[in-house]
C-alpha positions in Angstrom: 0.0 0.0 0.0 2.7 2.5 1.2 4.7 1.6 -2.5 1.3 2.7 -4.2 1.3 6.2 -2.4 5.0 7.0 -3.2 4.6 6.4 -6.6 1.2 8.3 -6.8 3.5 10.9 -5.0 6.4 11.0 -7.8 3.8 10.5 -10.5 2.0 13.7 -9.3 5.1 16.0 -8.8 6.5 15.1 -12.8 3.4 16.1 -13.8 3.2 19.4 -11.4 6.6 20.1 -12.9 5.6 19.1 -16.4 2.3 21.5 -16.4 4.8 24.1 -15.0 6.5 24.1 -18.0 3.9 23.9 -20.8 2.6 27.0 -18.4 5.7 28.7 -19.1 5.5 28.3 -22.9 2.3 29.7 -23.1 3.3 32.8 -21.3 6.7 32.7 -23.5 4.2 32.9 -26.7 2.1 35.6 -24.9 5.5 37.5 -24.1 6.7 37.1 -28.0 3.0 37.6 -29.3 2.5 41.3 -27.4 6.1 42.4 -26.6 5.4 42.4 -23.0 8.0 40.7 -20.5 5.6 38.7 -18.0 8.3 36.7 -15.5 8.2 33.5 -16.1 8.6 32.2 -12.6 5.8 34.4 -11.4 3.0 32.4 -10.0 0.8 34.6 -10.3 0.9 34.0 -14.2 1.5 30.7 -14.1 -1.2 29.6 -11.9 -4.5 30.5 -14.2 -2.8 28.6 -17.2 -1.7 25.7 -14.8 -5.5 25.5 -13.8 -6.8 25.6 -17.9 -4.3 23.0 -18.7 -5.9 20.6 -15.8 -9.3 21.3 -17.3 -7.9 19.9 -20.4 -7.6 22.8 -22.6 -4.4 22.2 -25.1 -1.4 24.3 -26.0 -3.4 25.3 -29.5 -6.4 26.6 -27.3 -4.1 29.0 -25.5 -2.3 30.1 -28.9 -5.6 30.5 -30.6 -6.8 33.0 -27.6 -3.5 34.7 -27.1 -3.4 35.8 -31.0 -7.0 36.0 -31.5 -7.2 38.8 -28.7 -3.8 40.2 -29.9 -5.5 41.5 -33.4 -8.8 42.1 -31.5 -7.2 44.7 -28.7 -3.3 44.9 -29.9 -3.7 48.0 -31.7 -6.6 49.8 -28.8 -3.9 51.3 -26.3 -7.0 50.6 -23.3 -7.9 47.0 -24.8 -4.0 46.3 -25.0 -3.3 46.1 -21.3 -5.7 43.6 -20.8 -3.5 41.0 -22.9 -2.5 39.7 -19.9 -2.3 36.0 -17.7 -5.1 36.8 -15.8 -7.2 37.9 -18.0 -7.0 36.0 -20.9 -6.7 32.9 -18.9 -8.9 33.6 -16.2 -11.6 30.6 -15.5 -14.4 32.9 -16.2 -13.3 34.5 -19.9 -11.1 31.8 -21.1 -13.7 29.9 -22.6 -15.7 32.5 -24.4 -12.5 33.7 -25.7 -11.5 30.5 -26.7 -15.7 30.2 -28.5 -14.7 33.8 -30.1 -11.5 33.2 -31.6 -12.6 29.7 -33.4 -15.9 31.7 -35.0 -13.3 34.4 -36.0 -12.5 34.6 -39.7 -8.4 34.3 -39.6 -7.1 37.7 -39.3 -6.0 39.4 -42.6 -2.5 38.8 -43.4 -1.3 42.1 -44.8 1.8 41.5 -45.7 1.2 38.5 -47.6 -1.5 40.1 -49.6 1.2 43.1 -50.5 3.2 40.6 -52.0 0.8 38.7 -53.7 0.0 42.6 -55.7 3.4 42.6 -56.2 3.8 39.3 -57.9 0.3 40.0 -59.8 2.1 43.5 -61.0 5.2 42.2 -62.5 
């Protein structure tokens, strides 16, 4: 019985540490998607994407909110400091964010479209 508990015990803390980490790369993408700097060992930042990630939310969820709500508020300088941990992960708007950004048309890719004139132009 007592072997059972120790390995429950080790099991449990590789997978703490392991959700720690895919934590960490979300807020690494958020970092690189808004230019902000959000400290990586901060627990406060860590802990509402630790907490989607055991409600079974996947590593594409989080990307699809984080860039969804980057063209939605990047460019409003109010909406902007709201693309942050705990709100964009928060247990009560992650979802609906998550609803929005799949219904959302892909944003416009500008710069590919400029080319695209180019090549038609030459």
């Amino acid at each position: 019985m007592e072997l059972f508990r120790t390995k429950e015990i080790v099991v449990g803390k590789a997978a703490k540490r392991e959700r720690k980490e895919l934590a960490r790369e979300v807020l690494r993408y958020l970092n690189e998607r808004t230019g902000r700097s959000f400290r990586l060992t901060t627990e406060a930042h860590l802990r509402p994407i630790a907490a989607r990630l055991d409600e079974g939310y996947k590593m594409s969820d989080f990307a699809k909110v984080i860039d969804h709500k980057v063209h939605e508020w990047g460019d409003d300088p109010k909406m902007r400091g709201y693309l942050r941990p705990q709100t964009l992960f928060a247990p009560s708007k992650f979802d609906g964010y998550l609803q929005a950004a799949r219904e959302a048309p892909p944003p416009r890719d500008l710069w590919a479209e400029i080319e695209r004139e180019r090549r038609e132009r030459s």
